[in-house]
N, C-alpha and C positions, 0 to 999 in steps of 0.2 A: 368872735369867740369870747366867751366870758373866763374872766381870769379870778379866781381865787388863793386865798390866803388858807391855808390848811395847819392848824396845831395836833399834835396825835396830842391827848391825854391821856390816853392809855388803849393798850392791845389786847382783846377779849377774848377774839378767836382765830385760827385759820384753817381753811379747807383747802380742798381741789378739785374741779370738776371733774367732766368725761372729755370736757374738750382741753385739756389741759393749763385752765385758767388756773389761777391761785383768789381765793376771796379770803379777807379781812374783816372781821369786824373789830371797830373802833368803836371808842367815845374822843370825840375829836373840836373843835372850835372851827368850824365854818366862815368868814368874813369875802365880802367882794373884795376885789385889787384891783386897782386901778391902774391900766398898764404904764409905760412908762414910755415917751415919746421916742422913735428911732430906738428900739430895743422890743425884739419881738416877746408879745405876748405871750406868758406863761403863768402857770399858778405854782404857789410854791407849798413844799409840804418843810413843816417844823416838827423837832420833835427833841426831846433830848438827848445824852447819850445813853442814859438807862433804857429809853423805848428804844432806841437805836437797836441795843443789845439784843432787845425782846426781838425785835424784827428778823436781826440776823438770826436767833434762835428759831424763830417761826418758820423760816426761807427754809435754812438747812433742814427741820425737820419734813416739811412738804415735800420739798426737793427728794428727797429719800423715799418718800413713799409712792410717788408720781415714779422714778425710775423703777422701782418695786413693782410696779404694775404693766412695765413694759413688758413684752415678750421677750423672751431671753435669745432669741436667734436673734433679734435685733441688735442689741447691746455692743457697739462698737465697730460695728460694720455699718459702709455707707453703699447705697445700692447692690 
């Protein structure tokens, strides 16, 4: 598996699909990482606290809209 180094620069968009993914668009800094011996491989994502904030803004508002689209006899019942 190849590991990467991920910087956000900044947060542009976010959607949601039909399958209930979340997509992002960034402008982000790219670099390979070079894993680290006896520590499993992982890529890390950096970001500040200000994109941080953007992100949870981004989340919560998707999140809203994704439940909004559910069928409302669904909503808090399981089977």
């Amino acid at each position: 598996m190849k590991t990467h180094q991920i910087e956000i620069q900044k947060f542009k968009a976010a959607s949601a699909n039909q399958h209930g993914q979340l997509m992002f668009k960034v402008d982000a800094l790219v670099s390979g990482k070079t894993p680290v011996e006896g520590i499993e491989p992982s890529s890390v994502i950096l970001m500040t606290e200000q994109n941080a904030r953007v992100l949870m803004a981004l989340l919560k508002a998707q999140l809203v809209e994704l439940d909004s689209k559910k069928p409302k006899s669904r909503h808090g019942r399981h089977g």
